[in-house]
Structures are given as C-alpha cells and as structure tokens.
N, C-alpha and C positions, 0 to 999 in steps of 0.2 A: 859481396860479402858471403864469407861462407859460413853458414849454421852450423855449430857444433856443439856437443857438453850438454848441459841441460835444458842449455835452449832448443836443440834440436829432440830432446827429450819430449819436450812438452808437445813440441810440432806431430811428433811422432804418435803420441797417444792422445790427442787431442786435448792436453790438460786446458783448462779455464785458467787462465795467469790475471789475477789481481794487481794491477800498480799504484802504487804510493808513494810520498814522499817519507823519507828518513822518520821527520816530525810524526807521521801518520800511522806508523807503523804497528801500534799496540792497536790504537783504533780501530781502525782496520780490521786486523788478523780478528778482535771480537766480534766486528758487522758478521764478517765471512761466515765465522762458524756460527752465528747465531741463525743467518741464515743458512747455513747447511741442516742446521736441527729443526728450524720452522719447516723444513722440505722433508724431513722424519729419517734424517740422516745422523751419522754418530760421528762427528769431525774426527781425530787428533791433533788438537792444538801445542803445535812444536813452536815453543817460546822464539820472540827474536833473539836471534843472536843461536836457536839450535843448541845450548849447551845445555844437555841434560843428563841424566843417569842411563835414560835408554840409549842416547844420542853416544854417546860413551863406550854402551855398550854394542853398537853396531859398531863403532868403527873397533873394537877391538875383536868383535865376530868376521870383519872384512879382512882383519888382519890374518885370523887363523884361515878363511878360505882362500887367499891368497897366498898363502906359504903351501895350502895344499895343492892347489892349481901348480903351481912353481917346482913342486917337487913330481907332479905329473909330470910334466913338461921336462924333468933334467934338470932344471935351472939352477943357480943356488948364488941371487943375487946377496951382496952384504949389506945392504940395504935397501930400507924403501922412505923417499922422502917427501914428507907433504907441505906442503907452504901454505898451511890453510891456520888463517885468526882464526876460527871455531875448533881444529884440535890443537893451534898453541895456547888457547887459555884454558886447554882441560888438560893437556899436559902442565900447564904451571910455566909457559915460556911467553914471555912477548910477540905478541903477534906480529910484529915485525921479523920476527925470526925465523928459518923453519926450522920444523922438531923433524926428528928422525925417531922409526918405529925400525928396529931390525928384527930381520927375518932369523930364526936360529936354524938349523939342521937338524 
C-alpha cells in the first residue's frame, strides 16, 4: 500500500494520530486537548466536521497562493476543482457534489 496525503503527512512529521469512532468524536477531540493544556500546551480545537471562519478562510488564502503559484509558472488553468464535504458545505453545495473555486487572471 502506498502512503500518501495526509497520512503520509503525519508519517513525515511524526504527528501523534488519535483514533475514534464516528460516535466518539466530540469526546474525544475534548480528552485531547484537555490534555494538551494539562501538559501547558495551548491546543487549537478545529470543530468536527472543520467548518469554520478560519477554516473558510484558509481555503480562500490557498486559493489566492495558488493562483499566484500558477501565474509563476505560466499556467492559466479555468479551473480548480475540490470534491471535498468540508468546502461543499461552506460553499452552500451538497456534499455530494463538487464545487468549483475559479481561478481568474
């Protein structure tokens, strides 16, 4: 099997990966970071499911450095397209669907 994405992310930087089930999930994520602050640490606790204002606003900051990457590059794709539940329900689309973010010139 090959490691790739973020799994290989985690390999890579030695991240600590918690597993849960679905049901577990709120749980969970509060054990984690309470104990990250009992160890005198300052979490960021990113809700399940990721959708938030910051969350929002990184993927609209990934958009602006990838339009400037691209225009490095020459490139001048007409789109870029994500199949991800977490920005189709911050766009407003069904996660079932993908949304398209375009690039402009």
């Amino acid at each position: 099997m090959r490691v790739q994405g973020n799994i290989l992310l985690d390999a890579l930087l030695k991240a600590e990966v918690v597993r849960c089930s679905a049901e577990a999930q709120a749980e969970t994520l509060a054990r984690v970071a309470a104990d990250e602050r009992a160890r005198g640490n300052t979490p960021y606790v990113i809700p399940v499911g990721g959708s938030t204002a910051v969350g929002a606003m990184g993927y609209a900051a990934m958009m602006g450095e990838l339009a400037g990457q691209a225009a490095r590059l020459a490139l001048s794709p007409a789109a870029i397209f994500f199949h991800r539940a977490r920005l189709a329900r911050m766009r407003g689309c069904s996660p079932a669907h993908a949304c398209t973010a375009s690039i402009l010139p």
